[in-house]
Backbone as numpy.savetxt, mean C-alpha at the origin, in Angstrom:
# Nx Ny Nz CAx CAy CAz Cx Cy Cz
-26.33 17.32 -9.05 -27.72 16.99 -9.37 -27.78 15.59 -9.99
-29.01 15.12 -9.75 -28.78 13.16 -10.09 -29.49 13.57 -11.62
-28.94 12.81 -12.33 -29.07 12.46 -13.64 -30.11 11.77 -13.92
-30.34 11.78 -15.01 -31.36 10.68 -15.57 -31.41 9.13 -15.69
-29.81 9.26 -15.99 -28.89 7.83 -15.82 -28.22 7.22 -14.34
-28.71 8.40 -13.33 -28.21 8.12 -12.06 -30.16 7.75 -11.36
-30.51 7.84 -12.11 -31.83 7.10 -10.75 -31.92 5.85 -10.54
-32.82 5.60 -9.46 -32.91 4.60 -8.76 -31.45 3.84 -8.59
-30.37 4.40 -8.45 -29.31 3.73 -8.06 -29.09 4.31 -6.26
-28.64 3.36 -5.62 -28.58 3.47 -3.88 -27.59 4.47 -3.77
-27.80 5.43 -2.98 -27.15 6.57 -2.44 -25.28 6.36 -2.68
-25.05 5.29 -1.44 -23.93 4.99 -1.41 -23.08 4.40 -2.55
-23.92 3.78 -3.30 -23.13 3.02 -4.55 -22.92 4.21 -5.54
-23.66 5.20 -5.58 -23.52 6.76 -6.51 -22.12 7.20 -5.67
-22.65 7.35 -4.34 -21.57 8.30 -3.89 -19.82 7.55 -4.06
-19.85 6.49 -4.26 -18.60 5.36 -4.48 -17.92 5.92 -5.77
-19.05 6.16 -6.77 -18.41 6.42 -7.95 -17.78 7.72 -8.58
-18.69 8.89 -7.32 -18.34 10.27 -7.70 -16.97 10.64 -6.73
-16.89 9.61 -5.67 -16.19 10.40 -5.05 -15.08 9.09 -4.78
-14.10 8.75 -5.73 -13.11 7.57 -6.05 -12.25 7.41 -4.50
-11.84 8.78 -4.40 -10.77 8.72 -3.08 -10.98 8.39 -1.81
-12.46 8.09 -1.90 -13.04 7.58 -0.13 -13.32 6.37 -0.31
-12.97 5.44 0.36 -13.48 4.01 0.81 -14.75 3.93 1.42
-15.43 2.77 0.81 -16.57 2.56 0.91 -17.49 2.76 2.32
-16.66 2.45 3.47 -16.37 2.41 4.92 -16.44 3.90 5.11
-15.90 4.78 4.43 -15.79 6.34 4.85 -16.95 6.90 4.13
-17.88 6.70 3.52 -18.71 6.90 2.73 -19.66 6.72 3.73
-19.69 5.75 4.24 -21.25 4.62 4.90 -21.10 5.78 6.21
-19.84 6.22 7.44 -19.90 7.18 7.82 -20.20 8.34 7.66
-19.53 9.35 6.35 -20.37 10.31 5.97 -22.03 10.19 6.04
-22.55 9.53 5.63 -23.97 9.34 5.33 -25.13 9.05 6.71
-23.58 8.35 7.30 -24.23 7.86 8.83 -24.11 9.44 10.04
-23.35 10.08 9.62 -23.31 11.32 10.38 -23.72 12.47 10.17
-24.78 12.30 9.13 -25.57 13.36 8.33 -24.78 14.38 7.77
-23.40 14.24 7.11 -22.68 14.67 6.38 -22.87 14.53 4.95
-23.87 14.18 4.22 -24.42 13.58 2.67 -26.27 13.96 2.58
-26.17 15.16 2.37 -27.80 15.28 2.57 -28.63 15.33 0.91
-29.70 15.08 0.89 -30.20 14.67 -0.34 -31.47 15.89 -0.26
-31.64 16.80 -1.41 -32.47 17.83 -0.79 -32.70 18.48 0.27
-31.44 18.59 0.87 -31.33 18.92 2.22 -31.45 18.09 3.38
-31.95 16.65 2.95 -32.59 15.77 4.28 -31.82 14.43 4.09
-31.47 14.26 5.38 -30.92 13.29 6.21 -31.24 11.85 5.37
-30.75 10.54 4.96 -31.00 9.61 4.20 -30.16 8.47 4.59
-30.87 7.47 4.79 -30.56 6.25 4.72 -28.98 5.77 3.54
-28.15 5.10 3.63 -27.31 4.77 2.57 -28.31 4.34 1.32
-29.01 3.62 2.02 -29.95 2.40 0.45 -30.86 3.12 -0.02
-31.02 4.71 0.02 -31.97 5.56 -0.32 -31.77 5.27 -1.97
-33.14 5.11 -2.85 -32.75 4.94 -4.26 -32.92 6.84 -4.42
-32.30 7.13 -5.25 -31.66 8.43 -5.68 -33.05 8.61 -7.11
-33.72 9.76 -7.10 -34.34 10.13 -7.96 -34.37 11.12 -9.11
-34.68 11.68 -10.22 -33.68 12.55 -10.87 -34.53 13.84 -10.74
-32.88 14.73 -11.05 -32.93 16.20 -10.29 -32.97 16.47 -8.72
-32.60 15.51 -8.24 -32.20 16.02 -6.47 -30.66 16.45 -6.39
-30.89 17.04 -5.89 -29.65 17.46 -5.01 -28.58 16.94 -4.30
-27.66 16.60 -4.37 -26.74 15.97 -3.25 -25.96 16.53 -2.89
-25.30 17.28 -1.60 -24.35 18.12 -0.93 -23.73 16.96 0.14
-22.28 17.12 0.09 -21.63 16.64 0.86 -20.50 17.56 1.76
-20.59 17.16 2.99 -19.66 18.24 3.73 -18.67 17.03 4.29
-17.36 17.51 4.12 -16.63 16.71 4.94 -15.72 17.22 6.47
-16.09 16.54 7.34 -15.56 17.18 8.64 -14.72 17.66 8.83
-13.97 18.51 9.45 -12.72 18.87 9.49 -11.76 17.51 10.33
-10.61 17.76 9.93 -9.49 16.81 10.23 -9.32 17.17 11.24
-9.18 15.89 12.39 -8.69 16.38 14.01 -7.43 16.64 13.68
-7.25 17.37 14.53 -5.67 18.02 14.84 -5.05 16.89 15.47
-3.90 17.06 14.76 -2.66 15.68 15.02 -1.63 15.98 16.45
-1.91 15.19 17.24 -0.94 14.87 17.99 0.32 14.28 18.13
0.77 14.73 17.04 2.43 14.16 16.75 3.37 14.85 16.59
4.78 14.57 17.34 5.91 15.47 17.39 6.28 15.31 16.25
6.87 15.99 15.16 8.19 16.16 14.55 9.54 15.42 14.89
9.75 14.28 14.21 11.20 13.65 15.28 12.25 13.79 12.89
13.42 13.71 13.70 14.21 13.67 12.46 14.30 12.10 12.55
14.24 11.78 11.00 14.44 10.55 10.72 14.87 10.41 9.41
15.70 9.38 8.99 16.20 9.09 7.71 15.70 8.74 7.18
15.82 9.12 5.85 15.18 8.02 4.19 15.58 8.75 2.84
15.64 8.49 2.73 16.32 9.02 1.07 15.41 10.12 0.28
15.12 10.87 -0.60 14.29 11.65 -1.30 15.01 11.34 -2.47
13.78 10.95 -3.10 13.89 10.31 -4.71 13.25 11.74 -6.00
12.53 12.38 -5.10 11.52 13.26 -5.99 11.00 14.20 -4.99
10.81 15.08 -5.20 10.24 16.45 -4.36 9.20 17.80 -4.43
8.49 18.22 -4.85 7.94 19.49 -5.64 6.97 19.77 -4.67
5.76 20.57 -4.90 5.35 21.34 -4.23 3.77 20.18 -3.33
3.61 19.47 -4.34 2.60 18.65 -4.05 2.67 17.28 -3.68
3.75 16.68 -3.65 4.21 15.69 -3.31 5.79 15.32 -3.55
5.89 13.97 -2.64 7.10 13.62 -2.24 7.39 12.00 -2.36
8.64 11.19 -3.36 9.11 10.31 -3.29 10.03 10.09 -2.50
10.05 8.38 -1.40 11.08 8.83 -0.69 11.53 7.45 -1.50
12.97 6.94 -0.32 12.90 5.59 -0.41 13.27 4.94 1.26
12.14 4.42 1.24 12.35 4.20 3.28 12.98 2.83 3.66
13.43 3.39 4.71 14.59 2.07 4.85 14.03 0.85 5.83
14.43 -0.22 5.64 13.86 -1.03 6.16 13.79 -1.62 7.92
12.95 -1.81 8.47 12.61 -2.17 10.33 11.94 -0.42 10.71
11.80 0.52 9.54 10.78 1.79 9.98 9.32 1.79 9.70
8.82 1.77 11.12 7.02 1.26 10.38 6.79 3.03 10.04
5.69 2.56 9.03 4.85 3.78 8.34 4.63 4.84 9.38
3.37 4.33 10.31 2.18 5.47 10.98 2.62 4.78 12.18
1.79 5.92 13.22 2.02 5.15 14.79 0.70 4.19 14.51
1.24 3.26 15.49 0.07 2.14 16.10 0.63 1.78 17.16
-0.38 1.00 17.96 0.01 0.13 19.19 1.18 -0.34 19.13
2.15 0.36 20.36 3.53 -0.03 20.53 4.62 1.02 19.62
3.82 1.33 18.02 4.97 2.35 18.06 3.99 3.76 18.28
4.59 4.26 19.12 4.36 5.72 19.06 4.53 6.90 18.72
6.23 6.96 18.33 6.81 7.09 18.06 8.12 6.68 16.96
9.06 7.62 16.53 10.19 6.95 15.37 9.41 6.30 14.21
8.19 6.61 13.66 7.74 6.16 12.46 8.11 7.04 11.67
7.47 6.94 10.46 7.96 7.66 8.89 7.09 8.85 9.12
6.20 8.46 9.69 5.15 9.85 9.02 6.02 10.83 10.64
6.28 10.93 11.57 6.79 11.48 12.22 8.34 12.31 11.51
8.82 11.78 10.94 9.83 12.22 10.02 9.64 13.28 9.31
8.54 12.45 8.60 7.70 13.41 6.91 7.07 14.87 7.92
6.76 14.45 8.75 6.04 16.08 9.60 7.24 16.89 10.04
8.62 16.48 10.22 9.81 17.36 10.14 10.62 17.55 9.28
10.25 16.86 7.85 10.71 17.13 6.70 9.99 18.69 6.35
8.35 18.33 6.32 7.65 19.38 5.55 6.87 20.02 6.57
6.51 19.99 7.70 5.79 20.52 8.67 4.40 20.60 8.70
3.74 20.57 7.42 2.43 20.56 7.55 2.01 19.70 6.34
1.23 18.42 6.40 0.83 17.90 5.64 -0.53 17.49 5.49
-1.42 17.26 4.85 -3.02 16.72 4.48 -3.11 15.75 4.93
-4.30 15.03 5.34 -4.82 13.96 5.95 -6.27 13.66 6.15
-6.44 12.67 5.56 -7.92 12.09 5.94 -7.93 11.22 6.76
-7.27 10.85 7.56 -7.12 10.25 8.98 -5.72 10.54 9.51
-6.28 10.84 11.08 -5.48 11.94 11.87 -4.06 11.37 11.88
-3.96 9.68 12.11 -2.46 9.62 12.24 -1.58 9.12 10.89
-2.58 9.35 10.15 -1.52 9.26 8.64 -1.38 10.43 7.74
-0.75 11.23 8.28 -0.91 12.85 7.30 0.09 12.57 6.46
-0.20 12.93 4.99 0.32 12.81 3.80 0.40 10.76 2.99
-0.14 10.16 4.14 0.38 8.84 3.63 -0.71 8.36 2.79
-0.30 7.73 1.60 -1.17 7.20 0.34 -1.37 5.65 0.46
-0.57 4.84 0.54 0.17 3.14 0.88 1.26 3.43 1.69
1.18 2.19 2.21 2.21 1.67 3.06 3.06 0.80 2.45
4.06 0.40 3.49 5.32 -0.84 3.16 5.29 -1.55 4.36
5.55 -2.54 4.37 5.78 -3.61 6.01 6.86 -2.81 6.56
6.94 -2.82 7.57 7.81 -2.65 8.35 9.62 -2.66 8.26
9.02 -4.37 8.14 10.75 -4.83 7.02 10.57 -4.40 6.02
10.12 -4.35 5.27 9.85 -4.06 3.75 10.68 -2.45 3.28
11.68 -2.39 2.18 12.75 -0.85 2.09 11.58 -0.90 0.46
12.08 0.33 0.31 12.08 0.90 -1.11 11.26 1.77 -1.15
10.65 2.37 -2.73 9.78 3.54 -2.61 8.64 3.35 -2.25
8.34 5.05 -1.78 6.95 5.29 -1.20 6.29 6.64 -1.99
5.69 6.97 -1.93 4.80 7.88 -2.73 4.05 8.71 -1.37
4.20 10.38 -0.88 3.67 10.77 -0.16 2.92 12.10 -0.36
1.85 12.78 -0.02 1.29 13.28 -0.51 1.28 14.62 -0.29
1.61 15.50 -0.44 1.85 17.16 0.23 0.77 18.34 0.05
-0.51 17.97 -0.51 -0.99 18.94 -0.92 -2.34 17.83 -0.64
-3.44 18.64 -0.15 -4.84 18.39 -0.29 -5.22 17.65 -1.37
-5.18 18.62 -2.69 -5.45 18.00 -3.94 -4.87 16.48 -4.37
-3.32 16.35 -3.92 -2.69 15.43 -4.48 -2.89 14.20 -3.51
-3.69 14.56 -2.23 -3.99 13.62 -1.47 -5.14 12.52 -2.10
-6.14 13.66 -2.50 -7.18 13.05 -2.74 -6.88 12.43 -4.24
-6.29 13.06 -5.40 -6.19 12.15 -6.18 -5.28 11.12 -6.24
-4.19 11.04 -5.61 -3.27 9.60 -5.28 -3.94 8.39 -4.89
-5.30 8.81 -3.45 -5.87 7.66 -3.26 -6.30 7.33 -4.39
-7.34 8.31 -4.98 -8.26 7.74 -6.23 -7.79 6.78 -6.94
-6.32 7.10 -7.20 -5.26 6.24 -8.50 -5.33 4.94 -8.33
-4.94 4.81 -6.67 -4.00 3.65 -6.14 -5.62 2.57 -6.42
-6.56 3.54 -5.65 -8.08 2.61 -5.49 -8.18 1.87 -6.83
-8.30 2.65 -8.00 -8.39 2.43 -9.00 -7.37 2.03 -10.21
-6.13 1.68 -8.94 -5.35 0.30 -9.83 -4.39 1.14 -11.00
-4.32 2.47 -10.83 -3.31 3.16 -12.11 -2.66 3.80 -12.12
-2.02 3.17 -10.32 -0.55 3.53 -10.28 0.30 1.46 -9.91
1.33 1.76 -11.10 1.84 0.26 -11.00 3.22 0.30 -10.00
3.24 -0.63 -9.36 4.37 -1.06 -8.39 5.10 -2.65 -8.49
6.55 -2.01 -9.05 7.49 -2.95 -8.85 7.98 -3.67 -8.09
7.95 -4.90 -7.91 9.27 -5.35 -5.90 10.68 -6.31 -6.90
11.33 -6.17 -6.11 12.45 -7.51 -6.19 12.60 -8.26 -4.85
12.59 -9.44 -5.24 12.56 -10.43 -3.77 13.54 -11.40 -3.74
14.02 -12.04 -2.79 14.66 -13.07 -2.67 14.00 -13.93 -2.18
14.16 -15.19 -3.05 12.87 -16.00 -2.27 13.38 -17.33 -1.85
13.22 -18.51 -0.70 14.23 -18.92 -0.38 13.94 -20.69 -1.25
13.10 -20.74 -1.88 12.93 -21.69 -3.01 12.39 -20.81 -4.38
12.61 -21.36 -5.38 11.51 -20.95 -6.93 10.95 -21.87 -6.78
9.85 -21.00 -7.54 8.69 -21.37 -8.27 8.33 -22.45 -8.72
7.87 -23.19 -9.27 7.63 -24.37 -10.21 7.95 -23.56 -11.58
7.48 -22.38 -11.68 7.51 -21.85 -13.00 8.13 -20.77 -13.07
8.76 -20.63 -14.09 9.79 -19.65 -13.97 9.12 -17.89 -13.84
7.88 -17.79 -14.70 7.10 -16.50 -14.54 5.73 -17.34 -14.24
5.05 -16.18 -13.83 3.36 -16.85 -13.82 2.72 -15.62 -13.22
1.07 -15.81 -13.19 0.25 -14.85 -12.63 -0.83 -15.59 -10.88
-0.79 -15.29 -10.02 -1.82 -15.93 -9.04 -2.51 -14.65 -8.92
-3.96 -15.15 -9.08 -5.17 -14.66 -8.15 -5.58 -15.48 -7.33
-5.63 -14.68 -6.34 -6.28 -15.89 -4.64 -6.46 -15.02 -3.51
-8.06 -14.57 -3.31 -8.23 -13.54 -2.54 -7.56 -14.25 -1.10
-7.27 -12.39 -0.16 -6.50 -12.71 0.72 -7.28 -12.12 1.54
-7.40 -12.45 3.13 -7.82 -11.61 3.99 -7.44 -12.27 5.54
-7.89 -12.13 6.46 -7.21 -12.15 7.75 -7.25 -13.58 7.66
-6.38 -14.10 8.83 -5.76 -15.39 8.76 -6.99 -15.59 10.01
-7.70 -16.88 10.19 -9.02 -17.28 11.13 -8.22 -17.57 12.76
-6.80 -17.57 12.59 -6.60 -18.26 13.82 -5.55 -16.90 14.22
-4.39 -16.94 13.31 -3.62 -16.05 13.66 -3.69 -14.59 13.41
-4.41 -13.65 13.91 -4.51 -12.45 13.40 -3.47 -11.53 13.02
-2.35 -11.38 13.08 -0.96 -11.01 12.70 -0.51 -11.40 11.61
-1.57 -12.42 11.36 -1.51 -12.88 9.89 -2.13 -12.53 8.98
-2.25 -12.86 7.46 -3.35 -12.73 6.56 -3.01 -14.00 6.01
-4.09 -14.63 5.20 -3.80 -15.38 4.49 -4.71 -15.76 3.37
-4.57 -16.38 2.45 -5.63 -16.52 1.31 -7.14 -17.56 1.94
-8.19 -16.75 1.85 -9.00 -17.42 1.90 -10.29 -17.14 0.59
-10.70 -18.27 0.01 -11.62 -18.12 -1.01 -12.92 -17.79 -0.55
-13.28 -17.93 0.61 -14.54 -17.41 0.75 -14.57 -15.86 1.35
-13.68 -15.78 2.03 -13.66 -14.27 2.64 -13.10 -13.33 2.25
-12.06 -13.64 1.69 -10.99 -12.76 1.32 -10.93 -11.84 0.10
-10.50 -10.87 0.37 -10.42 -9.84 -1.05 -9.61 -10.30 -2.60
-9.85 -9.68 -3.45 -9.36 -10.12 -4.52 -8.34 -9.93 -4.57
-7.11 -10.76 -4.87 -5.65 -10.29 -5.07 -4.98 -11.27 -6.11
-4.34 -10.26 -7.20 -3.37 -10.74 -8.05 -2.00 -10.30 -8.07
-1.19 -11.13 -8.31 0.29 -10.55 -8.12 1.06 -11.61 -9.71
2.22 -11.33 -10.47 2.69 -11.85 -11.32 3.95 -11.41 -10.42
4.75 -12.82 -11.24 6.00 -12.80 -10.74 7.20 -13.26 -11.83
8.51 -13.09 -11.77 9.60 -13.67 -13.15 10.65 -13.85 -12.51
11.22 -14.78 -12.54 12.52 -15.16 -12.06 13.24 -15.06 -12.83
14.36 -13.96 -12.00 15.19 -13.05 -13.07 16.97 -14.28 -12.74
17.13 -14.73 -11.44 18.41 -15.53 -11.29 18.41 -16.34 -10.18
18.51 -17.50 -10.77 18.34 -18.82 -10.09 20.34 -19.01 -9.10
19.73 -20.04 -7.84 21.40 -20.08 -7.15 20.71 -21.57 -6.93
22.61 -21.70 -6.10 22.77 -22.43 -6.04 22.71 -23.70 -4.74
21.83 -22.13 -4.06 21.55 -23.29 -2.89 20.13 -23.14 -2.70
19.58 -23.00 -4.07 17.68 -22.85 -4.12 17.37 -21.66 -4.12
17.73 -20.74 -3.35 17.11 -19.39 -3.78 17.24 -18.96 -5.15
16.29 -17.73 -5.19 15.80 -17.04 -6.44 15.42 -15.27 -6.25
16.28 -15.11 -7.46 15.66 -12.87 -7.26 14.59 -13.47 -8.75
13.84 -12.52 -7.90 12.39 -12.63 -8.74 12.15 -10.85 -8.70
11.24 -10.79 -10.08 10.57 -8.96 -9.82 9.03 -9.30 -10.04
8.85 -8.86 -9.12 7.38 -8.99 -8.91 6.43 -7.98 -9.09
5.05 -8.32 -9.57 4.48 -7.20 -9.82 2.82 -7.59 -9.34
2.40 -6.72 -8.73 0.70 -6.30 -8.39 0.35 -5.34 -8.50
-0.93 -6.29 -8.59 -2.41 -5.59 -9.20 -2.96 -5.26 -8.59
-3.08 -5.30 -7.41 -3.88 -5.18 -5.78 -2.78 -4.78 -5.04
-3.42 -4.18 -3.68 -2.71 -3.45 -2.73 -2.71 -4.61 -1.33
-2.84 -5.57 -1.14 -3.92 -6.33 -0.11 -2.32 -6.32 1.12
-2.88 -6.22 2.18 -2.18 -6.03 3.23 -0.78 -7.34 3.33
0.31 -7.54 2.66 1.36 -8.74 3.22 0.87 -9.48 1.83
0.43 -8.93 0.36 -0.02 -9.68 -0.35 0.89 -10.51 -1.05
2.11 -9.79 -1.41 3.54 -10.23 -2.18 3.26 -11.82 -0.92
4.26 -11.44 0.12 4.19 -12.65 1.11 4.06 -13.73 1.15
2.12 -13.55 1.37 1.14 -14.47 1.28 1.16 -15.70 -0.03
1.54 -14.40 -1.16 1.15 -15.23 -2.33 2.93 -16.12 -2.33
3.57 -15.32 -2.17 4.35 -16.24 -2.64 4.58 -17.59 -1.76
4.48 -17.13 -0.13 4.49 -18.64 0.55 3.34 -19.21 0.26
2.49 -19.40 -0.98 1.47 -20.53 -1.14 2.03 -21.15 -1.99
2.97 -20.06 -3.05 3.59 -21.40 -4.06 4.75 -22.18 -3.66
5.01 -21.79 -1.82 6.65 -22.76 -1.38 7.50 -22.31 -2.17
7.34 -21.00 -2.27 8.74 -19.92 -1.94 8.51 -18.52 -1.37
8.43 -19.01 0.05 8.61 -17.68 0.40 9.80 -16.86 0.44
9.60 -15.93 0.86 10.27 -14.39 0.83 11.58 -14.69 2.09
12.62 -15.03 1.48 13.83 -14.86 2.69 13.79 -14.08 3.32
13.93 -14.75 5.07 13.98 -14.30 6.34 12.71 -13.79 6.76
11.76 -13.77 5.96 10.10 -13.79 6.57 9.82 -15.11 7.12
10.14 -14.84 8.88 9.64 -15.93 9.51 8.30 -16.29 9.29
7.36 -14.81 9.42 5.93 -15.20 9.50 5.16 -16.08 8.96
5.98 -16.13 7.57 5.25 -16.85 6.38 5.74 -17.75 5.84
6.99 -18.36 6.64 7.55 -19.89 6.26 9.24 -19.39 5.33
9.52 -18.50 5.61 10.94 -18.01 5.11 12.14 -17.58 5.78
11.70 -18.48 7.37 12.95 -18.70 8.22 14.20 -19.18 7.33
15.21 -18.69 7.86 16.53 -20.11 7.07 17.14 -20.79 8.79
17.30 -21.73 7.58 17.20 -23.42 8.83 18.83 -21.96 9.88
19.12 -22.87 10.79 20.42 -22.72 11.86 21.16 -23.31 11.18
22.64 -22.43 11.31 23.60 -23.12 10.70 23.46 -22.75 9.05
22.90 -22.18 8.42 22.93 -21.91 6.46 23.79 -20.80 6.49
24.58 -21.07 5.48 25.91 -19.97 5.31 25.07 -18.46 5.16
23.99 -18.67 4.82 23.51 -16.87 4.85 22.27 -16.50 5.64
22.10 -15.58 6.52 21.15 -15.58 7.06 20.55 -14.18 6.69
19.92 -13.72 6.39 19.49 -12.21 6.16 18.76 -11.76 7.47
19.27 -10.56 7.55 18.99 -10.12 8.38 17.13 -9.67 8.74
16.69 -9.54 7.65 15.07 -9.42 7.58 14.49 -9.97 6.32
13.23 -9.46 5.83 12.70 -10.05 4.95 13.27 -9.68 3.62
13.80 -10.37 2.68 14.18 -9.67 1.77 13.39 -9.56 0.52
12.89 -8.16 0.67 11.31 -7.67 -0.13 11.88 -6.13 -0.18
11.77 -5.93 -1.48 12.13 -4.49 -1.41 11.31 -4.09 -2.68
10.33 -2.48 -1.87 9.93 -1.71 -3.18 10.56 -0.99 -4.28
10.93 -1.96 -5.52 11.64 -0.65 -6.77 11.63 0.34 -6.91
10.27 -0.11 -7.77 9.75 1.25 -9.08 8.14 1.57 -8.84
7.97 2.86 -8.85 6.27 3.19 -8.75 6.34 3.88 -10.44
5.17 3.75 -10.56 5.12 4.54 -12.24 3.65 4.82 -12.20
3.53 6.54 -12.12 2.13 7.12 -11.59 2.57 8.31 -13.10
1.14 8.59 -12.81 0.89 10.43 -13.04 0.99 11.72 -11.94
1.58 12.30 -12.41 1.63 13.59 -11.86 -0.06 13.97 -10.97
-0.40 14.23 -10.24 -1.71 14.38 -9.74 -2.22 15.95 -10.41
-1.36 16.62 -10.71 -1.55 17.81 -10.99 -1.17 18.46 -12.25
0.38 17.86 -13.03 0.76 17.97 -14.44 -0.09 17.11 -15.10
0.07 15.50 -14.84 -0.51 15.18 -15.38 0.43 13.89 -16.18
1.82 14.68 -15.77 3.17 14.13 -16.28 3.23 12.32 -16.00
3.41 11.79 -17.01 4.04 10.75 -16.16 4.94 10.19 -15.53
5.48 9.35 -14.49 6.56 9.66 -13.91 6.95 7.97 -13.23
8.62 7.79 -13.49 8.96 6.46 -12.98 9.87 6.43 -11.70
9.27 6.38 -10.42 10.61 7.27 -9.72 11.37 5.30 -9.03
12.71 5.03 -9.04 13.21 3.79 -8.91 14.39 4.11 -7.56
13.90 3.01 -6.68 15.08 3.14 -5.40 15.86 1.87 -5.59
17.19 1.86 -5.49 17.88 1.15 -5.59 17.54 0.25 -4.69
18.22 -1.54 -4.58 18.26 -2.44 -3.75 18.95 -2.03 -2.35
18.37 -2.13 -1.34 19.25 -1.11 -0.24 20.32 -2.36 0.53
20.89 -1.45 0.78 22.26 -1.92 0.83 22.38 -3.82 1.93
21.95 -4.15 2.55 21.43 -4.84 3.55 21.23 -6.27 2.45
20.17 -6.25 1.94 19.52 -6.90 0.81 20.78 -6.66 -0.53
21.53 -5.85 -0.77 22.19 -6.13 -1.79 23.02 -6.86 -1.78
23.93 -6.40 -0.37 24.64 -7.16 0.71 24.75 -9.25 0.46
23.14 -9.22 1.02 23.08 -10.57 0.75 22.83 -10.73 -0.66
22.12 -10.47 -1.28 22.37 -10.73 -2.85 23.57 -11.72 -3.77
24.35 -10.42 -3.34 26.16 -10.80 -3.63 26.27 -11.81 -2.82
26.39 -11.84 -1.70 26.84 -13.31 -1.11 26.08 -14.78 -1.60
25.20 -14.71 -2.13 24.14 -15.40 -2.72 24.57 -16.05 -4.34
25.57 -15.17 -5.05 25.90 -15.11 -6.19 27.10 -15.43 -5.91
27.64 -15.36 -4.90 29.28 -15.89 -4.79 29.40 -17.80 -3.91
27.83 -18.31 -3.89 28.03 -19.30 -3.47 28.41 -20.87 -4.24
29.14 -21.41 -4.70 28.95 -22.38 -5.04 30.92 -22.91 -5.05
């Protein structure tokens, strides 16, 4: 029932606030498919909301997933009835998309646990993603409940995520903070890149934990935002990108005594609440082996 303190506020901007775990985009659909009725009747999003009405929301049922069960590797960091830490290894994309159809994570996770929650059909149980290249932890969701409050968290910024990177110059500064919204790149779409007029808000801090000797740097990085390739982005603006990320200017020349084999970006540490204890919890994946690999060779140069 709308409040006294909820009138004349627009349908959709109410429904944003009651209901954290849906994106704004999934909202504007509900409302658009007469799934959000206001006294029973059908409403515009920009409907101003008056007090003592009614608002019922139905949400559709989930299409049934068309995806095999395939076995696939990744580590299990954490396990219980409602969710699952893994730590996924790196060149495994998340969800299917164009081209993969197959051999992704969530194909795995459906023969780990067999039946998982989903608010869109080809990501059952998935909360965030990792690039492709990108190893370390993931956070997955096993239970309805823990689906919906994980998004809520992540939306609302209060679950924190660690990286360690190799980056193939430092910084100017040894720690620092950038904000510089990011969003699709105008020319290259495979890209993202910071743009101030279009782009979403994104902050990331970074500390350079050990300087070498042929310019690279392990840095631990930390964000505030989720923004698609945001680590990346931000760091190839300050001219150090992320070793062996061609995309973003972190080729190494032909001929350099080390070449890594992919990007070297790896997820640490997540540090959430329990969706359901309530507990708090730090779950940490080691540097995987590939990336540690070069590390050491990195530390043995001079």
């Amino acid at each position: 029932m709308v409040t006294s303190g909820d009138q004349g506020q627009r349908l959709d901007h109410y429904l944003i606030r009651q209901l954290p775990e849906q994106s704004r985009s999934a909202i504007g659909k509900l409302i658009g498919a007469a799934h959000v009725l206001v006294n029973g009747q059908q409403v515009k999003a920009g409907y101003r909301l008056h007090q003592d009405e009614i608002i019922t929301v139905s949400f559709p049922p989930t299409p049934s997933l068309d995806l095999a069960p395939e076995k696939i590797d990744f580590s299990i960091l954490f396990e219980d009835e409602h969710l699952l830490v893994i730590g996924k290894p790196p060149g495994l994309v998340v969800h299917p998309a164009c081209g993969h159809g197959g051999g992704t994570l969530v194909h795995g996770l459906l023969y780990h646990c067999q039946d998982l929650p989903a608010l869109d059909a080809g990501r059952p149980g998935i909360v965030h993603r990792l690039d492709k290249d990108t190893s370390g932890v993931m956070l997955v969701a096993k239970s309805e409940r823990s689906l919906r409050s994980l998004m809520a968290d992540f939306k609302n910024r209060k679950i924190h995520k660690t990286y360690h990177a190799l980056l193939l110059r430092s910084p100017r500064e040894r720690e620092g903070r950038l904000v510089a919204p990011i969003g699709r790149h105008p020319v290259d779409r495979k890209k993202m890149a910071i743009r101030p007029d279009q782009g979403k808000y994104a902050a990331t801090h970074w500390r350079v934990l050990e300087s070498f000797i042929n310019g690279w740097c392990l840095v631990e990085i930390g964000i505030e935002t989720g923004r698609t390739h945001q680590i990346r982005v931000h760091m190839a603006s300050l001219r150090a990108p992320v070793a062996g990320d061609a995309l973003y200017g972190g080729r190494v020349e032909r001929g350099a005594p080390i070449k890594p084999p992919r990007q070297m970006l790896h997820a640490s540490t997540l540090r959430f609440h329990h969706p359901l204890t309530n507990e708090e919890m730090c779950l940490t994946a080691p540097l995987w082996a590939d990336m540690q690999d070069i590390l050491n060779l990195v530390r043995t140069l001079g």
